[in-house]
C-alpha positions in Angstrom: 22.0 -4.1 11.4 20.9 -7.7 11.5 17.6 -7.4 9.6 16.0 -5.7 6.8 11.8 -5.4 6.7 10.8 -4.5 3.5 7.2 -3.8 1.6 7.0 -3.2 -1.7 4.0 -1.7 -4.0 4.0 -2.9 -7.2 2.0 -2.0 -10.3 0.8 -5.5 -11.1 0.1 -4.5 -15.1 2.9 -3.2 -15.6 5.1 -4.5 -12.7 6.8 -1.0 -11.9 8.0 -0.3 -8.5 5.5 2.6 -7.1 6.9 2.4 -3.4 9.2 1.1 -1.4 9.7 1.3 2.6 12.5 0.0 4.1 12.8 -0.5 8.1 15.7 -2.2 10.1 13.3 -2.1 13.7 10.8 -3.8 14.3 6.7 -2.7 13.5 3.6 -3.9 12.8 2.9 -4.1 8.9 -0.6 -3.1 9.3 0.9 0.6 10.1 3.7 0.2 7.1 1.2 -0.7 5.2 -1.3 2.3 6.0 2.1 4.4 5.3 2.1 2.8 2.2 -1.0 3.7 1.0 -1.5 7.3 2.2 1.5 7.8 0.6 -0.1 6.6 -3.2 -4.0 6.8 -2.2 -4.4 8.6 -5.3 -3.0 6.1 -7.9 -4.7 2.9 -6.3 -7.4 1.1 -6.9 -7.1 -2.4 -5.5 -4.2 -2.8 -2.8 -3.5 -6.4 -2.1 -1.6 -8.0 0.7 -1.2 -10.7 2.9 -2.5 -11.6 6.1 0.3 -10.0 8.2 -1.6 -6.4 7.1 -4.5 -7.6 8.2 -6.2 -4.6 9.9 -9.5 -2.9 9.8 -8.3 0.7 10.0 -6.1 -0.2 6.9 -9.2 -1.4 5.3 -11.4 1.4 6.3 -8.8 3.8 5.1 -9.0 1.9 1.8 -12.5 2.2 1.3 -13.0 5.9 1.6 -10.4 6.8 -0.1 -12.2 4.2 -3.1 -9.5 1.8 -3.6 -10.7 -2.0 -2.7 -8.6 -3.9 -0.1 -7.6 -7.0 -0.9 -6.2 -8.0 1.9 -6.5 -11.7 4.4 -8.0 -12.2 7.6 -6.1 -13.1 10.2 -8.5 -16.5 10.7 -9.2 -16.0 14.2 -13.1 -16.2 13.6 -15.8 -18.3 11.6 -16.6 -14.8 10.2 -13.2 -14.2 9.4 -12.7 -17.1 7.8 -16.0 -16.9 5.7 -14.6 -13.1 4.1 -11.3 -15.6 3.1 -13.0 -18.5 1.1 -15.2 -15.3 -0.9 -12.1 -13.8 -2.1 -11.4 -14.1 -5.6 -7.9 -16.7 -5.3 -7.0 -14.9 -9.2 -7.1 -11.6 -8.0 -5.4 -12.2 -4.3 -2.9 -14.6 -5.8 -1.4 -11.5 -8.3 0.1 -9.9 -5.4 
């Protein structure tokens, strides 16, 4: 094994570990993330996460099952970067 991936889901209020997924291949985090989150859909309400999950499935799959994704853009677009500079940098940043 020369590498470890790992993503972690962390209560931010009371900074318990809810979930943890360890990989040694390689994969996309926007599918470890959607593992992630079908796995604890029930408990979240805000999931936060870099711009490496960046992915609109993910997102979708956040929104109907009501928890708000607070997750980058990959800035690619104008658009894209627009939906960046109206996130709330105090929220985001507590990831």
């Amino acid at each position: 094994m020369q590498s470890l991936e790992t993503t972690i889901l962390i209560d931010v209020n009371s900074l318990t570990i809810k979930d943890i997924h360890c990989m040694t291949q390689k994969a996309w985090d926007g599918h470890i993330g959607m593992q992630v989150f079908r796995r604890n859909a029930e408990d979240l309400q805000v999931l936060s996460a870099d711009a490496n999950y960046s992915w609109s499935d993910l997102r979708e799959e956040c929104r109907s099952g009501l928890t708000r994704p607070l997750i980058k853009y990959r800035e690619q677009t104008p658009l894209q970067k627009a939906h960046n500079a109206r996130m709330d940098a105090t929220d985001y940043n507590q990831r």
